[in-house]
PDB file of N, H, CA, C and O in Angstrom:
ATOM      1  N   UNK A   1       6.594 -20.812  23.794  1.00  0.00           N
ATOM      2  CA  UNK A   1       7.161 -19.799  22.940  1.00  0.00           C
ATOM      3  C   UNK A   1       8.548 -19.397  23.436  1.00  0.00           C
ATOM      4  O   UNK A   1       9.454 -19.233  22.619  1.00  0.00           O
ATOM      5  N   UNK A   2       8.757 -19.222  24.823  1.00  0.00           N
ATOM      6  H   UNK A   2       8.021 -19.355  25.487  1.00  0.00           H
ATOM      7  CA  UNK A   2      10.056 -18.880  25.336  1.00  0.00           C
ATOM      8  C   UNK A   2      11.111 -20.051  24.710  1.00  0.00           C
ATOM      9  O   UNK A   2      12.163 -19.812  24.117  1.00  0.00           O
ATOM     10  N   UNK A   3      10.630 -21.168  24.959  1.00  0.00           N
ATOM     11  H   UNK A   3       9.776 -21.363  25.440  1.00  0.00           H
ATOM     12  CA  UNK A   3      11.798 -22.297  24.726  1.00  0.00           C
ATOM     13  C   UNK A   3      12.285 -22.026  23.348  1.00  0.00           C
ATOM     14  O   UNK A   3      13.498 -21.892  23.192  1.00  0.00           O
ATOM     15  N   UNK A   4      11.269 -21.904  22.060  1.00  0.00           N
ATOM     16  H   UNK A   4      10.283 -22.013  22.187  1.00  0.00           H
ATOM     17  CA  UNK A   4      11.636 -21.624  20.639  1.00  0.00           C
ATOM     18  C   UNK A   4      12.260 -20.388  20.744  1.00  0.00           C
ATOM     19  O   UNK A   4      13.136 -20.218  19.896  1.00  0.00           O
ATOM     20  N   UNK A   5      12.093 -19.526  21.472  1.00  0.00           N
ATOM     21  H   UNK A   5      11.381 -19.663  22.161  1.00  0.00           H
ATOM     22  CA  UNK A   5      12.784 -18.018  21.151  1.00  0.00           C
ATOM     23  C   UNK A   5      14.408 -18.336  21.276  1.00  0.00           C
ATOM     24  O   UNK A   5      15.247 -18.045  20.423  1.00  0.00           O
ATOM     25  N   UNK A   6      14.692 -19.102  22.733  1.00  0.00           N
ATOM     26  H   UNK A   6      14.011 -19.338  23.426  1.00  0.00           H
ATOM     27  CA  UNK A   6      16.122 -19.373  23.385  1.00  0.00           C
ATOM     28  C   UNK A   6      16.753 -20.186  21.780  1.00  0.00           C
ATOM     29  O   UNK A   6      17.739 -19.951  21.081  1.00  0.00           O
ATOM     30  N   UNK A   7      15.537 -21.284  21.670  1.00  0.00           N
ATOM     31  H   UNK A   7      14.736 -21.475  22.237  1.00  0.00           H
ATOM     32  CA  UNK A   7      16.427 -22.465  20.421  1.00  0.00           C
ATOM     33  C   UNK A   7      16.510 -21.552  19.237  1.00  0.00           C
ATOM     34  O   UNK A   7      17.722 -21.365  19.132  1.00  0.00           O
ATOM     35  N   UNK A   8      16.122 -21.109  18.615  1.00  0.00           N
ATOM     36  H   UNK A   8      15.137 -21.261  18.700  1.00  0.00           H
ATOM     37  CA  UNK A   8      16.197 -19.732  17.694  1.00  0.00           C
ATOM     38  C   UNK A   8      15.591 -18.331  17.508  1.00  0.00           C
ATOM     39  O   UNK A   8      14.597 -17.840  16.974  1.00  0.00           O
ATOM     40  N   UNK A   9      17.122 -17.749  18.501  1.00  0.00           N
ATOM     41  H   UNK A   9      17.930 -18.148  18.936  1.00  0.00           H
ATOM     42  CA  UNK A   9      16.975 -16.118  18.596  1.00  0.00           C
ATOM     43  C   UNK A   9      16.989 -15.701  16.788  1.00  0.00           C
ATOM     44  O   UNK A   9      16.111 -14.940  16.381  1.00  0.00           O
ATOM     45  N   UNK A  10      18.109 -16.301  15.730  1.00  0.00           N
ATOM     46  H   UNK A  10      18.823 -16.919  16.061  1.00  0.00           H
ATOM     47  CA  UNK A  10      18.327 -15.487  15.112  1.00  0.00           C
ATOM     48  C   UNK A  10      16.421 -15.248  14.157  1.00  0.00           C
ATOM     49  O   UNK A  10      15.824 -14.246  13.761  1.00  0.00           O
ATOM     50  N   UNK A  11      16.191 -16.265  14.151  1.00  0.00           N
ATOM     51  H   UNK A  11      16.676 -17.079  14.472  1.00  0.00           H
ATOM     52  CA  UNK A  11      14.789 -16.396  13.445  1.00  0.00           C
ATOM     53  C   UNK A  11      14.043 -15.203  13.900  1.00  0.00           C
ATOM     54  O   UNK A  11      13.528 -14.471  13.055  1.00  0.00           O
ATOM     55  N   UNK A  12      13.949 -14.963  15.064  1.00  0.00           N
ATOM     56  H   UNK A  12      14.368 -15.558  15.750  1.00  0.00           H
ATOM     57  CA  UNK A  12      12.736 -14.086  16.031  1.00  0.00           C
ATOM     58  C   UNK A  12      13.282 -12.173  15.571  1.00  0.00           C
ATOM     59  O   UNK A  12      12.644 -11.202  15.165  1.00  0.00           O
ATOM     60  N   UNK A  13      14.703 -12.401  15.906  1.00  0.00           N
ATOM     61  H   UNK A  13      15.222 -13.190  16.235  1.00  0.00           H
ATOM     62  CA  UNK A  13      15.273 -11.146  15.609  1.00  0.00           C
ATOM     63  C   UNK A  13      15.162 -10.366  14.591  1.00  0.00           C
ATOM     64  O   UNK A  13      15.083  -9.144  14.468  1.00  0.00           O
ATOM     65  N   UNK A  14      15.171 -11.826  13.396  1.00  0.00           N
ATOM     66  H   UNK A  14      15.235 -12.819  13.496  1.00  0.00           H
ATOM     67  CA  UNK A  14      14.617 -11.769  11.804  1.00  0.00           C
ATOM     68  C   UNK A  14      13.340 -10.812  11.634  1.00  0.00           C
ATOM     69  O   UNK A  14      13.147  -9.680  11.190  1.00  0.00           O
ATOM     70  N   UNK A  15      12.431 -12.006  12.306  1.00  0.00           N
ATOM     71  H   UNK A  15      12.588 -12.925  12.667  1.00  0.00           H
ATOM     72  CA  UNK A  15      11.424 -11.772  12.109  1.00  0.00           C
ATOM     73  C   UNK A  15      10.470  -9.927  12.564  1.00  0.00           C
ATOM     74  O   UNK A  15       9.617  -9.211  12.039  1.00  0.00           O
ATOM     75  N   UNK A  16      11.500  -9.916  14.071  1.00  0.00           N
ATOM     76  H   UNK A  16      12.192 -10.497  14.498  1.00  0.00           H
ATOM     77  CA  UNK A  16      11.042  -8.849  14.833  1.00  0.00           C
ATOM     78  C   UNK A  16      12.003  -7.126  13.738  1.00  0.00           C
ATOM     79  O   UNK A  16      11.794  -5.917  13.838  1.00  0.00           O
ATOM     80  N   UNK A  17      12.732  -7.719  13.072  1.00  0.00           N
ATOM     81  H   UNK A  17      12.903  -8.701  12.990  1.00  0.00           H
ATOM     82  CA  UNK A  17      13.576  -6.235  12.225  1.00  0.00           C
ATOM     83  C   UNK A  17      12.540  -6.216  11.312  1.00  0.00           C
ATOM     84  O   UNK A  17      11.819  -5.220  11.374  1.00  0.00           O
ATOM     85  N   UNK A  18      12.297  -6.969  10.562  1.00  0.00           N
ATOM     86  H   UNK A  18      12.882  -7.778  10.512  1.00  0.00           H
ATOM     87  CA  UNK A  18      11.510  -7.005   9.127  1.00  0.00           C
ATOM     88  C   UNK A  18       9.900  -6.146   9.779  1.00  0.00           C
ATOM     89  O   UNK A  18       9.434  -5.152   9.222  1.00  0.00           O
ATOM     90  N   UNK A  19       9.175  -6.897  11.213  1.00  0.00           N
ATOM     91  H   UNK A  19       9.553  -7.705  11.666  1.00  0.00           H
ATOM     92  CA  UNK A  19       8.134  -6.307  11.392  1.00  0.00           C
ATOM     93  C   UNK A  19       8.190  -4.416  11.598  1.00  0.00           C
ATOM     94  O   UNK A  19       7.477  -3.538  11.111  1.00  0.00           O
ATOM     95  N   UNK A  20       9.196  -4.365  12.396  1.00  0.00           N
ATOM     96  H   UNK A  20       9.775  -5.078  12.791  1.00  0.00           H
ATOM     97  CA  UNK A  20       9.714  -2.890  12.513  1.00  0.00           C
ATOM     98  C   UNK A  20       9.629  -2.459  11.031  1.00  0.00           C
ATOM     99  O   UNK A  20       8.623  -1.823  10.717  1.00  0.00           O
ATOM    100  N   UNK A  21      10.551  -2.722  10.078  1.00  0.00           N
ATOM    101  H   UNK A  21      11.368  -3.238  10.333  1.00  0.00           H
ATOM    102  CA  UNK A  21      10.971  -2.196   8.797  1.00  0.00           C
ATOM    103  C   UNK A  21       9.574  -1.766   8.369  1.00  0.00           C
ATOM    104  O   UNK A  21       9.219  -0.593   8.251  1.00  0.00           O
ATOM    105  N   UNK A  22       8.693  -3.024   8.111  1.00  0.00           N
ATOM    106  H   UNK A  22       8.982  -3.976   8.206  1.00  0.00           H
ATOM    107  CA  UNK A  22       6.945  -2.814   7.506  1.00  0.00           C
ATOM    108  C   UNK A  22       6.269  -1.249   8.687  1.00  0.00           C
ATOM    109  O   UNK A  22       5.403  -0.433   8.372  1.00  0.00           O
ATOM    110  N   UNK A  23       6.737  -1.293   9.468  1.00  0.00           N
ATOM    111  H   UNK A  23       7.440  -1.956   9.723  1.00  0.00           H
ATOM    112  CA  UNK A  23       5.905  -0.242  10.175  1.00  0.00           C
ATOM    113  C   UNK A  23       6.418   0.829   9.989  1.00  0.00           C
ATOM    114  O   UNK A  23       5.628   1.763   9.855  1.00  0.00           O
ATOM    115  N   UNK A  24       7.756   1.110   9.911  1.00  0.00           N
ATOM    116  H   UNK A  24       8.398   0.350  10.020  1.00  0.00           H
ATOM    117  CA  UNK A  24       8.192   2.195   9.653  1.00  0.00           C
ATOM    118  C   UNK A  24       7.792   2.372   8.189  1.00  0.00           C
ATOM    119  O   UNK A  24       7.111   3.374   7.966  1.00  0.00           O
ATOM    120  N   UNK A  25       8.013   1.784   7.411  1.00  0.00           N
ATOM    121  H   UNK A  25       8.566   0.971   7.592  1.00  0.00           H
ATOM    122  CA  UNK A  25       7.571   1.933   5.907  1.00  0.00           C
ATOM    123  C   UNK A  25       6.097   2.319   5.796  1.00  0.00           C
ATOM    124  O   UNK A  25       5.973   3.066   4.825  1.00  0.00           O
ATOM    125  N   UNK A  26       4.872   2.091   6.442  1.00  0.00           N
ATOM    126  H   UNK A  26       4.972   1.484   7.230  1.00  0.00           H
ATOM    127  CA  UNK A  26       3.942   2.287   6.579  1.00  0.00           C
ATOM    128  C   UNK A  26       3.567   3.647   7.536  1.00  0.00           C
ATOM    129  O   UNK A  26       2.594   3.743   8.284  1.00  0.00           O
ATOM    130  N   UNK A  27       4.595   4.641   7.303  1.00  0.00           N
ATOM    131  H   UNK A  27       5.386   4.563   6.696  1.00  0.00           H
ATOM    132  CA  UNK A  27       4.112   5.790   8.385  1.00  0.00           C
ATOM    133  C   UNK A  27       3.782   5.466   9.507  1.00  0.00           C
ATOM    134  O   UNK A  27       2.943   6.286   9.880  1.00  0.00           O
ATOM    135  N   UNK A  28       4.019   4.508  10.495  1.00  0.00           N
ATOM    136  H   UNK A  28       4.701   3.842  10.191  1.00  0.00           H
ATOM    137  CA  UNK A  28       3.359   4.256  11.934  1.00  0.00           C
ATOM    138  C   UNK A  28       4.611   3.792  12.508  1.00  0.00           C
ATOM    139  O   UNK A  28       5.585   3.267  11.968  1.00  0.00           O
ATOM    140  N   UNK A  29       4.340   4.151  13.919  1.00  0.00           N
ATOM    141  H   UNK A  29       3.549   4.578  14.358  1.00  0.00           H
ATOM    142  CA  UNK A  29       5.754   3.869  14.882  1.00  0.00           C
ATOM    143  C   UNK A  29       5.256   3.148  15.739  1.00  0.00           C
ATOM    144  O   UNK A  29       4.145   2.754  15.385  1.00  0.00           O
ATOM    145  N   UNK A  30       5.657   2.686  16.994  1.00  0.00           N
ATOM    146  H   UNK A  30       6.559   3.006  17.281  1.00  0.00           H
ATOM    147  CA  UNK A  30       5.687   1.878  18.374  1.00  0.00           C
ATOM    148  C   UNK A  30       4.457   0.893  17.799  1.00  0.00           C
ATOM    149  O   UNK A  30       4.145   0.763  16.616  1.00  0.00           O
ATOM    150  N   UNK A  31       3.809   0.198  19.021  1.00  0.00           N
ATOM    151  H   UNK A  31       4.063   0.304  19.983  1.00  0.00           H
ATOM    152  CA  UNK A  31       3.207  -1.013  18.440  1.00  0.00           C
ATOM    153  C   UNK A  31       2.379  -1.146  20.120  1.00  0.00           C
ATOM    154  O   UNK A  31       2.946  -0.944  21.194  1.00  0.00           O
ATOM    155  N   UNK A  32       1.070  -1.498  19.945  1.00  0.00           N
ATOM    156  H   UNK A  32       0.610  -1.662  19.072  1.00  0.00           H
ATOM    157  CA  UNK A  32       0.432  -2.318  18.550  1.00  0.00           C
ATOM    158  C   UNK A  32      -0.096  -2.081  17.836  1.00  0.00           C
ATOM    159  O   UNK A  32      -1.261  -2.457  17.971  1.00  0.00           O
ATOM    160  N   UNK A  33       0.173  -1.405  16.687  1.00  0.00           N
ATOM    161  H   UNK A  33       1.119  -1.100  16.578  1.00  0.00           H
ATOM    162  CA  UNK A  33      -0.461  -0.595  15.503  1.00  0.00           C
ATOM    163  C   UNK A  33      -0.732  -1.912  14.547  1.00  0.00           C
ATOM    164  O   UNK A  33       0.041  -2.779  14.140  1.00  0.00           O
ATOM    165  N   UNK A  34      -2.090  -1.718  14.364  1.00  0.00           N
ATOM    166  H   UNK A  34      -2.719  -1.014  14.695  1.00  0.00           H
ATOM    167  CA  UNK A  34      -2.947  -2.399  13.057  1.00  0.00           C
ATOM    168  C   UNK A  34      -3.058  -1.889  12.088  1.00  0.00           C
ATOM    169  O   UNK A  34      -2.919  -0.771  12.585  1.00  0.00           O
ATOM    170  N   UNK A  35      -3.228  -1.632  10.817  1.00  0.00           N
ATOM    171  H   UNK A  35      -3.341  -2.540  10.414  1.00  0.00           H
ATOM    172  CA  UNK A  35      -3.521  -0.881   9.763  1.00  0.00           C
ATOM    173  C   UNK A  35      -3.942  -2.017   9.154  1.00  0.00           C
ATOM    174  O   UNK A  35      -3.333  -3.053   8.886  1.00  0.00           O
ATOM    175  N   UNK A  36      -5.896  -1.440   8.838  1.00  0.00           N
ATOM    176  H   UNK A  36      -6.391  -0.599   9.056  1.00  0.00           H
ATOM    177  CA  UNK A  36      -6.467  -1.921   7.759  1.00  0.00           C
ATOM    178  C   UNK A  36      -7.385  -1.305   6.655  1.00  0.00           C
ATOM    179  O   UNK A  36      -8.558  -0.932   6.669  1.00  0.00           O
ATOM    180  N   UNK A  37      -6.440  -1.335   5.719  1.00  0.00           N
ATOM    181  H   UNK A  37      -5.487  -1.638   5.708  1.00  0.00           H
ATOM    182  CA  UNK A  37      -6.679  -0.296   4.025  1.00  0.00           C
ATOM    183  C   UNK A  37      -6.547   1.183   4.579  1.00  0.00           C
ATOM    184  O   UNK A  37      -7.452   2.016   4.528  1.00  0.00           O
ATOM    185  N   UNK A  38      -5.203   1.400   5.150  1.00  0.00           N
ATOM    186  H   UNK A  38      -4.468   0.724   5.192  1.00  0.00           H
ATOM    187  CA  UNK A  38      -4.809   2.362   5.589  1.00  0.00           C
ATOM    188  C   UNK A  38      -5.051   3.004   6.739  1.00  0.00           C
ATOM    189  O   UNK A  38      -4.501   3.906   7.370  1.00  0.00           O
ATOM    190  N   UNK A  39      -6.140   2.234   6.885  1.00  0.00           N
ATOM    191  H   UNK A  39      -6.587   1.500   6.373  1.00  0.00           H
ATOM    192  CA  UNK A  39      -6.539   3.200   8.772  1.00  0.00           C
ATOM    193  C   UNK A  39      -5.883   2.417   9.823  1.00  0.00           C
ATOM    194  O   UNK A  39      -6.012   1.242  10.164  1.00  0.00           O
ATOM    195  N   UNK A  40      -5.074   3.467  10.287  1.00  0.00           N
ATOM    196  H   UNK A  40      -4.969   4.422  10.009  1.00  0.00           H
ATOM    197  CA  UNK A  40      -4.407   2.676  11.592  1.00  0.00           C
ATOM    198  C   UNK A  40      -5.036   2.574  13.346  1.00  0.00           C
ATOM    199  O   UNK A  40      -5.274   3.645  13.903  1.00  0.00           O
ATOM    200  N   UNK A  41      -5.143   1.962  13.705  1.00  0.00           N
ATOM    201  H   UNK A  41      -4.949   1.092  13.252  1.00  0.00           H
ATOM    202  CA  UNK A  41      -5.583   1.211  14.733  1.00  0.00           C
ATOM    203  C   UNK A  41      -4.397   1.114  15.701  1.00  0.00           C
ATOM    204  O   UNK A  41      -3.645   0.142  15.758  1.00  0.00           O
ATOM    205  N   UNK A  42      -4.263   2.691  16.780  1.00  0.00           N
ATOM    206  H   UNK A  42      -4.874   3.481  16.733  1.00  0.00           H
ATOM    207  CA  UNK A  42      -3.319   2.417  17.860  1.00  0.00           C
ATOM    208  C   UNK A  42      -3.996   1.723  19.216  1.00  0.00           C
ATOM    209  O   UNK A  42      -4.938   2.016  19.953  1.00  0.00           O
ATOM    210  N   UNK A  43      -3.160   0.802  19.162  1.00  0.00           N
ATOM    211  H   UNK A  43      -2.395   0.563  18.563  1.00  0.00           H
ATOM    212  CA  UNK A  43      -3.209   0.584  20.768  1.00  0.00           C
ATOM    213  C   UNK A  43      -3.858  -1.061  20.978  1.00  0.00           C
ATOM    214  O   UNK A  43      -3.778  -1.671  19.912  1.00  0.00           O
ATOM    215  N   UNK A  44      -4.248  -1.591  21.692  1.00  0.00           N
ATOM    216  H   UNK A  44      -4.313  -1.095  22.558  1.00  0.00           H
ATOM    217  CA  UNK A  44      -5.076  -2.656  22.084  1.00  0.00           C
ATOM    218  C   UNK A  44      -6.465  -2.499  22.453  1.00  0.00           C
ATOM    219  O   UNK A  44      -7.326  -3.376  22.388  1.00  0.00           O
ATOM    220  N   UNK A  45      -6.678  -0.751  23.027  1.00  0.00           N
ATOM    221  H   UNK A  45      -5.978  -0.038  23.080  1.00  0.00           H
ATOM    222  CA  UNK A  45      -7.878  -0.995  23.064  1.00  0.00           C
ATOM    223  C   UNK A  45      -8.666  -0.360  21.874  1.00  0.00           C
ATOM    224  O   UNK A  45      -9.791   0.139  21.854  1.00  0.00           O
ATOM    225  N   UNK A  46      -7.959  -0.490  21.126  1.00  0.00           N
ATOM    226  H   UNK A  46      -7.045  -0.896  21.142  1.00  0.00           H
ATOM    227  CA  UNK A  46      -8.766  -0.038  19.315  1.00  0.00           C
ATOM    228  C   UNK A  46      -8.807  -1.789  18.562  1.00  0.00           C
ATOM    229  O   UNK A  46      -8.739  -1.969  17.346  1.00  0.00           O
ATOM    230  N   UNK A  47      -8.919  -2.823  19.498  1.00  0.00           N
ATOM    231  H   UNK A  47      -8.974  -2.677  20.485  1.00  0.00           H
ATOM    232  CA  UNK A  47      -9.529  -3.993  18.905  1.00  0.00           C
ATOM    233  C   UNK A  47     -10.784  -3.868  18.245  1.00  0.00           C
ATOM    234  O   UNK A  47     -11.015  -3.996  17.042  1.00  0.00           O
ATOM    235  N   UNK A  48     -11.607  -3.587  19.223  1.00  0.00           N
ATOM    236  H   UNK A  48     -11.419  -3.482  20.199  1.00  0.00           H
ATOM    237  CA  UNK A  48     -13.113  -3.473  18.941  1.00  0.00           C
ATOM    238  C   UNK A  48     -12.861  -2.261  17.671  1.00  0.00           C
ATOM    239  O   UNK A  48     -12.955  -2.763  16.551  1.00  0.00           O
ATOM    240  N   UNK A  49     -12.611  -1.016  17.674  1.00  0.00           N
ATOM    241  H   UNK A  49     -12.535  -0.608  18.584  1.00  0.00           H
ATOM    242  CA  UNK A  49     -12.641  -0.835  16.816  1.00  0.00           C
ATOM    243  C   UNK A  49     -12.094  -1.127  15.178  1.00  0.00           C
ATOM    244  O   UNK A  49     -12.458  -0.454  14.214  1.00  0.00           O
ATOM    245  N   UNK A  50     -11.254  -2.148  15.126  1.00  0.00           N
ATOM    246  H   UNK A  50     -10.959  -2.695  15.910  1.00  0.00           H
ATOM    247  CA  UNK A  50     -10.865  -2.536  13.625  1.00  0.00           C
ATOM    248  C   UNK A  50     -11.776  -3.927  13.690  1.00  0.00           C
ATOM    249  O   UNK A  50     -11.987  -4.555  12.652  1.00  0.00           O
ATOM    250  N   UNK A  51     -12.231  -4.309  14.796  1.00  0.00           N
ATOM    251  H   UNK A  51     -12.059  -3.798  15.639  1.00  0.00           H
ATOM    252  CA  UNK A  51     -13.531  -5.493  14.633  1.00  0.00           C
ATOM    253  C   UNK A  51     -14.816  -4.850  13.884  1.00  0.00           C
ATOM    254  O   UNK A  51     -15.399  -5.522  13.033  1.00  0.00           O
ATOM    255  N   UNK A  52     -15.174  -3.775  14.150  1.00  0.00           N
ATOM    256  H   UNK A  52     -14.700  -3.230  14.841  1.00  0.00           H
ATOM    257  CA  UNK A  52     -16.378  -2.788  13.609  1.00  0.00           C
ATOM    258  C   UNK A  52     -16.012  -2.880  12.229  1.00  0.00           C
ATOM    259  O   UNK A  52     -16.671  -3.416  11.338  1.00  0.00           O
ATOM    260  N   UNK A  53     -14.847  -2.278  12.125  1.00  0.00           N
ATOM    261  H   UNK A  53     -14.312  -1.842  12.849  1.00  0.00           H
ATOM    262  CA  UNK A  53     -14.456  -1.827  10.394  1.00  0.00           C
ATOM    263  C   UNK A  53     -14.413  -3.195   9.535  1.00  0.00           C
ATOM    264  O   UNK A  53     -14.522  -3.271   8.311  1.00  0.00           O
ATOM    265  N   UNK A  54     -14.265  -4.045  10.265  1.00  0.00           N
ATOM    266  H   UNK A  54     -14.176  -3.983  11.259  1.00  0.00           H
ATOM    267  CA  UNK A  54     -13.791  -5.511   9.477  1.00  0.00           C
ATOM    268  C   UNK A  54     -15.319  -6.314   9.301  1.00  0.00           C
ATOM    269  O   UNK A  54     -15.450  -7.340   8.633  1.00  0.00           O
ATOM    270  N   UNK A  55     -16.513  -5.581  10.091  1.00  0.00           N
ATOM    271  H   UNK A  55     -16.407  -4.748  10.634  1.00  0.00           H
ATOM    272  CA  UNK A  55     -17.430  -6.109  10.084  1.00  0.00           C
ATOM    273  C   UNK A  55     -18.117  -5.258   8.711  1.00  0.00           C
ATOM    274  O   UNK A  55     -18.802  -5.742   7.810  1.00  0.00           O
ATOM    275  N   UNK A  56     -17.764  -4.114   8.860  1.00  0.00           N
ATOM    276  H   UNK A  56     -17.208  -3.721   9.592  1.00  0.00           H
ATOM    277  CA  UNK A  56     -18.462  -3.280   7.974  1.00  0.00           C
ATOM    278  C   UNK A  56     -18.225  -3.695   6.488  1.00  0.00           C
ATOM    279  O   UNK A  56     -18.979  -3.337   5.583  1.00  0.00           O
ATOM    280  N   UNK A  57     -16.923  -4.618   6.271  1.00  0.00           N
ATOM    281  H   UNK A  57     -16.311  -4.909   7.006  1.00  0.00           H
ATOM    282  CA  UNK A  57     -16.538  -4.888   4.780  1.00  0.00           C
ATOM    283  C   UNK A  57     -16.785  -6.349   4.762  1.00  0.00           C
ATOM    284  O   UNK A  57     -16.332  -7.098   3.897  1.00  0.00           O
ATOM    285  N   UNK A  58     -17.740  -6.823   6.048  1.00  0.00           N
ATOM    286  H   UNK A  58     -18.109  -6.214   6.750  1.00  0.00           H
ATOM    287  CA  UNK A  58     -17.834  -8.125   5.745  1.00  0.00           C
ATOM    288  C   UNK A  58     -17.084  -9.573   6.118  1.00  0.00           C
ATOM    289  O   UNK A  58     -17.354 -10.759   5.924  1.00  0.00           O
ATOM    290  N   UNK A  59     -16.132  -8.928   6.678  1.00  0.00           N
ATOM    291  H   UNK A  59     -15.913  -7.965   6.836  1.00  0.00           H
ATOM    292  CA  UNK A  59     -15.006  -9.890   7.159  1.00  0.00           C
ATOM    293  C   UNK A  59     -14.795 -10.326   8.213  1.00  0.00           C
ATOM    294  O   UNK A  59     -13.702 -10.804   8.517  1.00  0.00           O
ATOM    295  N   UNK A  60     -16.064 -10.239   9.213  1.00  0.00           N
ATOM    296  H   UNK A  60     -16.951  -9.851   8.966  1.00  0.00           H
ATOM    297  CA  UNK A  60     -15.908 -10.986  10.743  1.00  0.00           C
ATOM    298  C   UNK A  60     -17.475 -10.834  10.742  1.00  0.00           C
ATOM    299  O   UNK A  60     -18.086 -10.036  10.031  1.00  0.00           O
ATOM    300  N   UNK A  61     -18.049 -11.726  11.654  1.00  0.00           N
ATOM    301  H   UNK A  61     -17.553 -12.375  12.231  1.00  0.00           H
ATOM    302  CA  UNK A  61     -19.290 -11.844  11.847  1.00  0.00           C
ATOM    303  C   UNK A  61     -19.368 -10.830  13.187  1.00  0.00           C
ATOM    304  O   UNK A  61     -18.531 -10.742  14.085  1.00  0.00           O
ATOM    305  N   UNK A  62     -20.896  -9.936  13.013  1.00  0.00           N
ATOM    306  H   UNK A  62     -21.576 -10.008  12.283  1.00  0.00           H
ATOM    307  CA  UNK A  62     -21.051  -8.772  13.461  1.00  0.00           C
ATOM    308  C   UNK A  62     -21.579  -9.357  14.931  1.00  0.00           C
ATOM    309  O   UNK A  62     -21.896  -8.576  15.828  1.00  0.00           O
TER     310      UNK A  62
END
């Protein structure tokens, strides 16, 4: 991943404004914020919890 970042910064920079833009647009700041069907999920150790919620609608095996 480092080598692609060096061969194209402008892509990553792209990519890394636009992700900012979606978060700010979505009421949520710093990262790693998840939001799924509006409930946001701070942090890393709120994995397990958007694994629960994703189980509850069916969408990951429990």
């Amino acid at each position: 991943m480092d080598r692609r970042i060096t061969e194209q910064p402008d892509d990553y920079d792209r990519e890394i404004t636009a992700n900012e833009s979606a978060l700010t647009e979505a009421g949520h700041w710093e990262v790693p914020t998840l939001v799924f069907r509006s409930e946001p999920f701070f942090g890393q150790d709120r994995l397990e919890d958007l694994k629960w919620r994703l189980a509850q609608q069916g969408l990951v095996p429990e």
